[in-house]
SEVO-547654 format. One record per residue: residue in three letters; y, x, z of N, C-alpha, C, O in turn. Coordinates in pm, 1 decimal, m for minus. Layout:
SEVO-547654
zator  n_yy  n_xx  n_zz  ca_yy  ca_xx  ca_zz  c_yy  c_xx  c_zz  o_yy  o_xx  o_zz
ala  Y  X  Z  Y  X  Z  Y  X  Z  Y  X  Z
...
end
This chain:
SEVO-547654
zator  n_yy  n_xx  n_zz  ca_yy  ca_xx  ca_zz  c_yy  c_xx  c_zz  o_yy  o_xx  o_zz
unk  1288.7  m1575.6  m885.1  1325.4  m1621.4  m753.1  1236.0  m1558.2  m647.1  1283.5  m1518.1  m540.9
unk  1081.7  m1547.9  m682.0  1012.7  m1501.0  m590.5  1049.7  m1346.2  m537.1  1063.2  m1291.6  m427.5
unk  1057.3  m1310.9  m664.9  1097.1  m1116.9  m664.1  1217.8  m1114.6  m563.8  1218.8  m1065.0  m451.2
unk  1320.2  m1180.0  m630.4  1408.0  m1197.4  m507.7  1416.6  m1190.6  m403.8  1480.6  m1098.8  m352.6
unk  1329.1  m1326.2  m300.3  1293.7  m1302.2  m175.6  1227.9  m1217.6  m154.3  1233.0  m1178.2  m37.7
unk  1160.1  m1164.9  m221.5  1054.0  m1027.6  m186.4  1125.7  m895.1  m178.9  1079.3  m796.7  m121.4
unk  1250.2  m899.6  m245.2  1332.0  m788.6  m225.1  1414.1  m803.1  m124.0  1439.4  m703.0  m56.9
unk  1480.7  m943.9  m86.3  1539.0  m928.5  32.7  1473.9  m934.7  135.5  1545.7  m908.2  231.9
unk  1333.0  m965.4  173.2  1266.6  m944.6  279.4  1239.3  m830.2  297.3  1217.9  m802.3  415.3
unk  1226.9  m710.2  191.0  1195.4  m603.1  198.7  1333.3  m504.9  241.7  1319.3  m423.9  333.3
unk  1444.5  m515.0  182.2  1551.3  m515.7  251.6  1543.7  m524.8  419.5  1539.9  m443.3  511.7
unk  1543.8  m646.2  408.1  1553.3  m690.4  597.9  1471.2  m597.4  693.0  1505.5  m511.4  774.0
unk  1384.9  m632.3  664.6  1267.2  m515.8  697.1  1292.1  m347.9  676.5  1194.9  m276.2  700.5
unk  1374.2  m306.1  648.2  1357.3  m173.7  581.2  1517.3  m132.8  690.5  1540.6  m17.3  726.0
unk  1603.9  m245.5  725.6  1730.5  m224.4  794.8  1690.3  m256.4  937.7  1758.6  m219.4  1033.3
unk  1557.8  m338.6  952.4  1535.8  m393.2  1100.6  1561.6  m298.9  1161.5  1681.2  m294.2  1190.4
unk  1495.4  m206.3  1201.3  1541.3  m62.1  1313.7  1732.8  m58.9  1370.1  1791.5  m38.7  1476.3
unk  1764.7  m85.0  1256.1  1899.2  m41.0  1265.1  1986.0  m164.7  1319.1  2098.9  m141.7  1362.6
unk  1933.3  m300.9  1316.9  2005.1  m437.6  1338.8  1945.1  m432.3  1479.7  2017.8  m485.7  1563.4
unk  1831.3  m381.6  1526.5  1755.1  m417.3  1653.8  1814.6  m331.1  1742.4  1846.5  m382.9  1849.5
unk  1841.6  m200.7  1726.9  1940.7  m99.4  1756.7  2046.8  m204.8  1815.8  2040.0  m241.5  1933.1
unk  2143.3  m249.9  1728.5  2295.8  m299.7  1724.7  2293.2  m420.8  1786.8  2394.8  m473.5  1832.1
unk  2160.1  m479.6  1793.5  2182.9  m661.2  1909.6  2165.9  m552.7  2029.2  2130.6  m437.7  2054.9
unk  2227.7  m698.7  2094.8  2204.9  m676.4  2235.5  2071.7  m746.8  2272.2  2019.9  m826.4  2193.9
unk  1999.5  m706.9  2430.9  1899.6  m704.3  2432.7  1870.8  m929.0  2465.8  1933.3  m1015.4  2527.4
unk  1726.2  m925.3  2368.7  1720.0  m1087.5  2374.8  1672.9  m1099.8  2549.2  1629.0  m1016.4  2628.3
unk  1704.2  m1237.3  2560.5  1626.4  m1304.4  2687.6  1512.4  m1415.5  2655.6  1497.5  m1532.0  2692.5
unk  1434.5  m1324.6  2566.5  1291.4  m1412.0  2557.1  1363.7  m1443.5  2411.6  1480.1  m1421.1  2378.6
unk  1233.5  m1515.3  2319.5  1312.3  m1647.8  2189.4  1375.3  m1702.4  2246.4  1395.5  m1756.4  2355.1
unk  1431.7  m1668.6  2091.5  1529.7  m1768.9  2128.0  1562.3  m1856.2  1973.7  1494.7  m1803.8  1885.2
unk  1619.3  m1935.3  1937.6  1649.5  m2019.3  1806.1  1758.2  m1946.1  1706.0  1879.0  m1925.2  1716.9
unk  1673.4  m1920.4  1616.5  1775.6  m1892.6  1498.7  1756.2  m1991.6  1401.4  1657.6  m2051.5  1358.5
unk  1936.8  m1993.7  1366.4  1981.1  m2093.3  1258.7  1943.9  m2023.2  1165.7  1899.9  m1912.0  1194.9
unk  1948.9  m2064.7  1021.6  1923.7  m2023.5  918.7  2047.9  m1940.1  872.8  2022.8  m1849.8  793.0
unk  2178.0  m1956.6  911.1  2326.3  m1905.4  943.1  2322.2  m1780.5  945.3  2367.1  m1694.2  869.8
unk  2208.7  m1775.6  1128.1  2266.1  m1642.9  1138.0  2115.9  m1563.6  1076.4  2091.6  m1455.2  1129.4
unk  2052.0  m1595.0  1007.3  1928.0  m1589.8  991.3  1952.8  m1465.2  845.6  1893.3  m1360.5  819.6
unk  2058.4  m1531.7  780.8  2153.5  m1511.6  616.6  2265.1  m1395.0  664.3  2303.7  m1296.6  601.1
unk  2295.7  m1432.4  772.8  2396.3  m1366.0  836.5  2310.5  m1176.3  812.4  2341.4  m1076.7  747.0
unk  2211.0  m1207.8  895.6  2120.2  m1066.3  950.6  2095.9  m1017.1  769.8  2142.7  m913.6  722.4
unk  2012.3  m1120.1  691.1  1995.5  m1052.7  587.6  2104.9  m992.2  483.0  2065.2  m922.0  390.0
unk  2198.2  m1011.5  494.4  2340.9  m973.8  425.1  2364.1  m884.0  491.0  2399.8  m785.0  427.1
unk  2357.7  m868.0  642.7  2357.8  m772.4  683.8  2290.5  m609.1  633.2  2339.1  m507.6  583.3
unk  2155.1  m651.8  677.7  2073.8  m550.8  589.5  2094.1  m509.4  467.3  2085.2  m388.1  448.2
unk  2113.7  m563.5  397.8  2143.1  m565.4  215.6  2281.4  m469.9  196.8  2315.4  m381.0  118.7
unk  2346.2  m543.9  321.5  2493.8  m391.7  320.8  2464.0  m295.8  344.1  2544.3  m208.0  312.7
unk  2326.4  m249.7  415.7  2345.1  m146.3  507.5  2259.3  m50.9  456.3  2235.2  58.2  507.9
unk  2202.5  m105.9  327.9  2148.6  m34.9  200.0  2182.6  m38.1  109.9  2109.7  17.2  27.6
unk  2287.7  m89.3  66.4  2400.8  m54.4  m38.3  2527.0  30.9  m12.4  2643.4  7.6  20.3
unk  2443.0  154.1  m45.1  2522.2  247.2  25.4  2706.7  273.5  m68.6  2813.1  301.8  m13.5
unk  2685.9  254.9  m187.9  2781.4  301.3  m255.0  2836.6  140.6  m270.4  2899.9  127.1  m375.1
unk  2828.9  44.9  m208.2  2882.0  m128.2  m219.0  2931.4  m145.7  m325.5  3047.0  m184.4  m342.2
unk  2833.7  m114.1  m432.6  2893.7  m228.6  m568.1  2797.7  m338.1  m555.4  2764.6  m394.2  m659.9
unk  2746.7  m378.6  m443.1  2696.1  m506.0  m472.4  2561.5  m510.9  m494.5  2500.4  m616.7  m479.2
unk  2500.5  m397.5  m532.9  2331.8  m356.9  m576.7  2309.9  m297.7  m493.5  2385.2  m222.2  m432.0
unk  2133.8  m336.0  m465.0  2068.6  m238.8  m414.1  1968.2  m163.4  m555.1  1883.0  m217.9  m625.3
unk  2015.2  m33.8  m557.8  1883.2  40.8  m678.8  1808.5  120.3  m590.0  1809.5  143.7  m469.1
unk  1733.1  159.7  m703.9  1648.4  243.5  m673.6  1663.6  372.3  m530.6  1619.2  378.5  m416.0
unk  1736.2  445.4  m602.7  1752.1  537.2  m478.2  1796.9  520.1  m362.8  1779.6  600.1  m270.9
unk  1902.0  341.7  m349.2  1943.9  313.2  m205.9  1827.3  252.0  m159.9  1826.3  229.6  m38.8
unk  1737.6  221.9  m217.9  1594.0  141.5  m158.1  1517.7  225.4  m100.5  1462.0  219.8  9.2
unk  1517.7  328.9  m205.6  1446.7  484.8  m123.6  1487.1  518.0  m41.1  1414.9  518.8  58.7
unk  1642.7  571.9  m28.1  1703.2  589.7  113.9  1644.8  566.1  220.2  1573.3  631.4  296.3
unk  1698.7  424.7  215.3  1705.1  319.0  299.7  1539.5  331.4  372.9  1510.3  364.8  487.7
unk  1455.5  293.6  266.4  1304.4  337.4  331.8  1277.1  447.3  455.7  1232.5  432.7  569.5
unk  1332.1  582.5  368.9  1346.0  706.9  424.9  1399.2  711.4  561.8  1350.6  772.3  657.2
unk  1502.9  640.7  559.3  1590.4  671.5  716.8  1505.0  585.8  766.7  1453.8  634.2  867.6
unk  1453.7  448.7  735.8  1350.2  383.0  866.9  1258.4  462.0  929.3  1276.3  507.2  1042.4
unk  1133.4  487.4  844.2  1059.1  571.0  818.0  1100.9  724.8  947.5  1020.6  764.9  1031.8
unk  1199.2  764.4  932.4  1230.8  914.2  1000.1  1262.5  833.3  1133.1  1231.3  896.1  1234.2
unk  1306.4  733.7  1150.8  1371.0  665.5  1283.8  1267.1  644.4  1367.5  1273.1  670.3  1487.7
unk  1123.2  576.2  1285.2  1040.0  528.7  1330.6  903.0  650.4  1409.2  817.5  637.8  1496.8
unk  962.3  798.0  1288.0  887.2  906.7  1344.1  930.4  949.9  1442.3  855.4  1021.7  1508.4
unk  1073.4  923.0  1493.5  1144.4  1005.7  1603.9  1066.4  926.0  1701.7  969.2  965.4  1766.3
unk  1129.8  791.7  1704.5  1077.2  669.1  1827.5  905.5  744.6  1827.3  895.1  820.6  1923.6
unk  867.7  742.7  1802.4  723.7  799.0  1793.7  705.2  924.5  1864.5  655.1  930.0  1976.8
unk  737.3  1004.5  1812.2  727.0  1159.1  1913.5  813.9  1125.6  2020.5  768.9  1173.2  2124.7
unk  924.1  1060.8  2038.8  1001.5  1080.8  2182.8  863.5  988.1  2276.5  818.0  1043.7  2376.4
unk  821.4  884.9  2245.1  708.3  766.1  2320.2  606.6  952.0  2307.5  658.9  1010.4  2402.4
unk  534.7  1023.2  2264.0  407.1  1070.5  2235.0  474.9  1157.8  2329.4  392.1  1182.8  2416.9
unk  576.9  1212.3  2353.1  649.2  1311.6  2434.1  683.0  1258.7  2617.1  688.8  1330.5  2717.0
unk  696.3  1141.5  2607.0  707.6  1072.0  2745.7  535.2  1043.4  2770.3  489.1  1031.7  2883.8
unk  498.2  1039.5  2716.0  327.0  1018.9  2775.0  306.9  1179.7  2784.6  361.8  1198.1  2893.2
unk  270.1  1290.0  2748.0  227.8  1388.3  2753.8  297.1  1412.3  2912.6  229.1  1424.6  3014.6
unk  466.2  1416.3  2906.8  485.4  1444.4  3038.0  469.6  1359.4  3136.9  492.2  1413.3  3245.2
unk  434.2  1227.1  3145.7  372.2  1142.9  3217.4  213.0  1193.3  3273.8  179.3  1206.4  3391.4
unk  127.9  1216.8  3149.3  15.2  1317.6  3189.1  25.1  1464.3  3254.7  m64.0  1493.2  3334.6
unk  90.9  1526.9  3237.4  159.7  1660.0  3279.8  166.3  1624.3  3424.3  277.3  1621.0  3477.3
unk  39.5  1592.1  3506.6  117.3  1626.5  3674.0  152.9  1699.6  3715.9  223.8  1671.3  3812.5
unk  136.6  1853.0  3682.4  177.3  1965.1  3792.4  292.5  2014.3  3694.7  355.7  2118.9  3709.6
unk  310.7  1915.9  3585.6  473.2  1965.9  3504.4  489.0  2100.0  3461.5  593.8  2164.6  3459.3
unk  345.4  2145.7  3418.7  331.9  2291.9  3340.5  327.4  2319.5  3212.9  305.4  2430.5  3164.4
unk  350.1  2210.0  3150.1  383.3  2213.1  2985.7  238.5  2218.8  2935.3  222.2  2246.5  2816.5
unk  147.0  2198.9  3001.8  m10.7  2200.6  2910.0  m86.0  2126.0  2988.1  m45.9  2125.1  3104.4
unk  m202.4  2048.5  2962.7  m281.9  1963.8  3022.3  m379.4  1984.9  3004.6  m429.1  2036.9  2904.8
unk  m457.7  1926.7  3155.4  m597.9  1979.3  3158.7  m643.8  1894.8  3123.0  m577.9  1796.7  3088.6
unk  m833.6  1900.9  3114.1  m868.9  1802.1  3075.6  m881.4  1669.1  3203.5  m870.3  1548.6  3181.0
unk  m897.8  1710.7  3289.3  m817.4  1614.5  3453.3  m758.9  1598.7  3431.8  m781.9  1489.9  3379.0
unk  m632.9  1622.0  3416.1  m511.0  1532.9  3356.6  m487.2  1454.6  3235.2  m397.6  1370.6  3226.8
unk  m547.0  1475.9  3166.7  m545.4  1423.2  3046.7  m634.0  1307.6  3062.3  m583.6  1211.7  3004.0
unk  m785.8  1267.3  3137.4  m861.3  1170.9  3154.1  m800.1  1093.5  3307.3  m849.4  990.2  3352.7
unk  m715.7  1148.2  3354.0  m678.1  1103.2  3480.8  m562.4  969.9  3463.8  m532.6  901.8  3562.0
unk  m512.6  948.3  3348.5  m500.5  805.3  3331.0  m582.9  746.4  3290.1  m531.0  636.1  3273.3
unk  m730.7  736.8  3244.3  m769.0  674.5  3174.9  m878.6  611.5  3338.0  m924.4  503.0  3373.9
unk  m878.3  772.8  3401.2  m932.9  724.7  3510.7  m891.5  586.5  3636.5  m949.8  499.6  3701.5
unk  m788.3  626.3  3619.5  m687.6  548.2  3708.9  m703.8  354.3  3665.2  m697.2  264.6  3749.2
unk  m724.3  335.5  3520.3  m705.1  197.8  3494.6  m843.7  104.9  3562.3  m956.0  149.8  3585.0
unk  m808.3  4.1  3578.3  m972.5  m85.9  3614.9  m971.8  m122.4  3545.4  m880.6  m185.3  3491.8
unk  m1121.3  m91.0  3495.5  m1218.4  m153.9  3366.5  m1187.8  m319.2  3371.4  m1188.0  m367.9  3484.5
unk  m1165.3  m396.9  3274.4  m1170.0  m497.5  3272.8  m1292.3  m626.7  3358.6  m1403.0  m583.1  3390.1
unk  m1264.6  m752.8  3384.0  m1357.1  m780.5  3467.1  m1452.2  m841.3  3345.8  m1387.6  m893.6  3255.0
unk  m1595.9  m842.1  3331.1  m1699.4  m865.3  3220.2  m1704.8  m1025.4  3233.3  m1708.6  m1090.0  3338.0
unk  m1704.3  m1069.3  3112.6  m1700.9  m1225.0  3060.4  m1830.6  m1241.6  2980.1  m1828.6  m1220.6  2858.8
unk  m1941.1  m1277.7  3041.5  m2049.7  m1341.7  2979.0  m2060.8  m1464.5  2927.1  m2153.8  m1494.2  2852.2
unk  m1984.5  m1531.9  2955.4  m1958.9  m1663.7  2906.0  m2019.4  m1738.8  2830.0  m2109.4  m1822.6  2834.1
unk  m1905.2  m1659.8  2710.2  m1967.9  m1700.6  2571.6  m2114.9  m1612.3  2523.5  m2166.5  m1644.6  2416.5
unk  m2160.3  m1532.4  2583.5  m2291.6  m1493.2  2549.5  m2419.9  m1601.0  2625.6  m2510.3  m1643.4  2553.6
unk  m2415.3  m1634.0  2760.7  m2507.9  m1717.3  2807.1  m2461.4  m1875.8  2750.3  m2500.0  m1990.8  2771.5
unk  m2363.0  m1814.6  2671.8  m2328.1  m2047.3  2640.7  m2385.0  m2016.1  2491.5  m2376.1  m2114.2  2417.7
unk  m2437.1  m1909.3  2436.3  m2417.1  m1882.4  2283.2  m2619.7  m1857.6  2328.8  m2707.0  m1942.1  2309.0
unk  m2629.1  m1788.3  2359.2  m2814.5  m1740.6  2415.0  m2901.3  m1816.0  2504.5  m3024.2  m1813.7  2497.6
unk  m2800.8  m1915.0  2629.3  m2908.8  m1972.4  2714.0  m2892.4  m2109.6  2644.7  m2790.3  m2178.2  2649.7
unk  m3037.2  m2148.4  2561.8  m3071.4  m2252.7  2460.8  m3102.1  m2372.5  2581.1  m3065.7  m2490.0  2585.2
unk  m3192.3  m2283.9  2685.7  m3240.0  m2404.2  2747.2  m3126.8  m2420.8  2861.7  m3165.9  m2502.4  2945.1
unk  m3011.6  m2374.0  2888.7  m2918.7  m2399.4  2971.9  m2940.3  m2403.0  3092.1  m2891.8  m2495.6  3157.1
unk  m3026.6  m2293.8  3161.4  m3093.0  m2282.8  3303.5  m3011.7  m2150.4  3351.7  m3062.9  m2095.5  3449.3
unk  m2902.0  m2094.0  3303.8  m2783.5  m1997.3  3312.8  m2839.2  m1854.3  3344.9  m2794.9  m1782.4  3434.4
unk  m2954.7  m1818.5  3249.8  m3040.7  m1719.8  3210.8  m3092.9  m1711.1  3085.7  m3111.9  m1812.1  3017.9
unk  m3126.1  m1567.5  3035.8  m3131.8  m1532.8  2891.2  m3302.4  m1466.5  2894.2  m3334.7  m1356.2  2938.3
unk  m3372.6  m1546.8  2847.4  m3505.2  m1517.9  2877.5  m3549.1  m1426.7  2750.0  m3456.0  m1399.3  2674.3
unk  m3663.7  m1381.0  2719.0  m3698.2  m1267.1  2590.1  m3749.0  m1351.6  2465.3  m3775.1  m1301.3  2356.0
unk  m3759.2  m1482.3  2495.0  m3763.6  m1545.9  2368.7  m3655.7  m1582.0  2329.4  m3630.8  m1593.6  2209.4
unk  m3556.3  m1610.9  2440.0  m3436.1  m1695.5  2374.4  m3347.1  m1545.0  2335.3  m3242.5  m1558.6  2271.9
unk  m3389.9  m1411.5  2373.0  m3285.8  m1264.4  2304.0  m3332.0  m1272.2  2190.9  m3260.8  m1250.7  2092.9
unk  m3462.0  m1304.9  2180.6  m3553.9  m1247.2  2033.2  m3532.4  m1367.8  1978.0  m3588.4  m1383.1  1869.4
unk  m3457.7  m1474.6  2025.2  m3451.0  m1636.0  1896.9  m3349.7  m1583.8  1774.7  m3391.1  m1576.5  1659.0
unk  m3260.6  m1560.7  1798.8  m3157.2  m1513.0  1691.8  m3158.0  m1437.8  1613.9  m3123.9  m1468.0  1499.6
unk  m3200.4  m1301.4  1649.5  m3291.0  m1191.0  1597.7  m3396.3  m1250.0  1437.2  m3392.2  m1245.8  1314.2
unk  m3467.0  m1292.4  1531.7  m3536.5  m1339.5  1429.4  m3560.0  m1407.2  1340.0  m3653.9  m1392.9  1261.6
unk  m3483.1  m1485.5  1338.9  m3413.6  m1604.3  1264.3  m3335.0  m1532.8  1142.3  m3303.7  m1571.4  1029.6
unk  m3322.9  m1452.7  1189.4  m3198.2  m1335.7  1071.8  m3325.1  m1264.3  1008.8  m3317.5  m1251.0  886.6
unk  m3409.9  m1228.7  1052.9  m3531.1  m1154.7  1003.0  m3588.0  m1209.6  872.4  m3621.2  m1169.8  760.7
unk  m3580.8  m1338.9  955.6  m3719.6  m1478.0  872.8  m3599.4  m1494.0  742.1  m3640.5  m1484.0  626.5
unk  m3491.8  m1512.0  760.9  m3398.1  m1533.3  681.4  m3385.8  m1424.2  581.3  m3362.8  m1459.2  465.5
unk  m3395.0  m1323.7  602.1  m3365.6  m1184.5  492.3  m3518.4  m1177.4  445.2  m3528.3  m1168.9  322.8
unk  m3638.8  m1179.0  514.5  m3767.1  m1190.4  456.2  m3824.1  m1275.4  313.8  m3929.0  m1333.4  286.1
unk  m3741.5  m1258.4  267.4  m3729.7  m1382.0  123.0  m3876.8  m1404.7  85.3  m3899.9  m1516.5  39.4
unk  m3982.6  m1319.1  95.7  m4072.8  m1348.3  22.8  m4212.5  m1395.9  147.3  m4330.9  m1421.8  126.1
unk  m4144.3  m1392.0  256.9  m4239.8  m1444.8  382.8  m4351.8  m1330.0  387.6  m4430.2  m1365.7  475.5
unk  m4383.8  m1238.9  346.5  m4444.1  m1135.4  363.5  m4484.1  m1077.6  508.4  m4594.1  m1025.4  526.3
unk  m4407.8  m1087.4  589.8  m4356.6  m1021.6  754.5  m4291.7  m873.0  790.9  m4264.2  m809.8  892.9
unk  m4281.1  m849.6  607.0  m4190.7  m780.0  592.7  m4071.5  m732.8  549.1  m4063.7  m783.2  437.1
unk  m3956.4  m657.0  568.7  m3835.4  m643.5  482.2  m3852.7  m505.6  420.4  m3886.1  m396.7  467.1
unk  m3817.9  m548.5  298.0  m3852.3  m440.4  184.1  m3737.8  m426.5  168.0  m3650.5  m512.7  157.8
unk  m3727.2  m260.2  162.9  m3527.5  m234.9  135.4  m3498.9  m290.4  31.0  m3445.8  m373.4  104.7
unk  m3472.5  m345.4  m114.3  m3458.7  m465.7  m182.3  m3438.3  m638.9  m50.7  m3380.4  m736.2  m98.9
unk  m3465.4  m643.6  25.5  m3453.9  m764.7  112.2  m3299.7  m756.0  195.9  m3213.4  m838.8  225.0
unk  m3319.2  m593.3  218.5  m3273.0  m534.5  346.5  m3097.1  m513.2  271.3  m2991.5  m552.7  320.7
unk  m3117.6  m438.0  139.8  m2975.2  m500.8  95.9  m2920.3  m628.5  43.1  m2798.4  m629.8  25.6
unk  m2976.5  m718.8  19.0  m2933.0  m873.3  m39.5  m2897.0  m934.3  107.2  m2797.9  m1005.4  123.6
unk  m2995.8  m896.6  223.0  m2922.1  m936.6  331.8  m2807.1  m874.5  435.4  m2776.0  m928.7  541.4
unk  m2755.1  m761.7  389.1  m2657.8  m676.6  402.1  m2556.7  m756.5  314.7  m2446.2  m768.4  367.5
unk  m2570.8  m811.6  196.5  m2475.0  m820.8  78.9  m2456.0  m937.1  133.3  m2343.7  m942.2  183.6
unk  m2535.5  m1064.3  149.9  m2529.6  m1156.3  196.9  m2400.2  m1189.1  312.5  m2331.0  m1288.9  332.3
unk  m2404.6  m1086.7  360.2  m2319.5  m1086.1  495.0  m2212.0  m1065.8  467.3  m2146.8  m1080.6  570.6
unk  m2130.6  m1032.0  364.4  m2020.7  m990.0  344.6  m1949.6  m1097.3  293.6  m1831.1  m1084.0  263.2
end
């Protein structure tokens, strides 16, 4: 039963391109019944059963892969092809390196959120990060990997607290 659903999800998935193609365009979620839910996957399942006796084998699975797969490379270079000529200002078929950084130039840097760093670092909550309270955490990880209290980390320390972390 499991294999099952795992094949018809893989199915569904493998026809999506081609069902997303053929709807018309959504207006936001919207509710699917389980109806048309069976509906879509029968769908798919036809649309990789190429010779319709009812099976999907081997080579219509491959197919089927294949044509997503090539659909998904086209959609890809036509998008990699509309950005290049989007970058292309003087529309000379090659880009400089000004043009090429000149969108990147154009965006505003995001605005910086300290937030969670002075709510995570200011211990004493005076909405400043003083050099004991940078070096509190720090060291705490130090004292912690220092297994043998020595005041030092011996590479033996230095990987168990590497390993540790994972």
């Amino acid at each position: 039963m499991i294999n099952r659903i795992i094949v018809t999800a893989f199915l569904f998935a493998s026809a999506a391109p081609a069902l997303a193609q053929a709807a018309a365009p959504a207006q936001g979620p919207q509710p699917l019944s389980k109806a048309t839910f069976m509906q879509k996957i029968d769908s798919a399942f036809v649309a990789v059963d190429s010779n319709k006796d009812g099976f999907a084998d081997r080579a219509e699975l491959e197919a089927a892969e294949t044509k997503g797969l090539a659909a998904r490379k086209q959609t890809l270079l036509k998008e990699r092809e509309a950005a290049f000529r989007k970058m292309d200002a003087d529309k000379n078929g090659t880009l400089t390196l000004q043009e090429f950084n000149a969108i990147a130039s154009a965006q505003a840097l995001p605005k910086a959120d300290v937030a969670p760093l002075l709510s995570k670092m200011d211990t004493n909550k005076d909405g400043k990060i003083s050099l004991a309270e940078n070096r509190g955490p720090a060291m705490a990880q130090f004292d912690r990997a220092d297994t043998n209290k020595d005041g030092t980390l011996s590479v033996d320390e230095e990987r168990a607290a590497a390993r540790a972390k994972r």
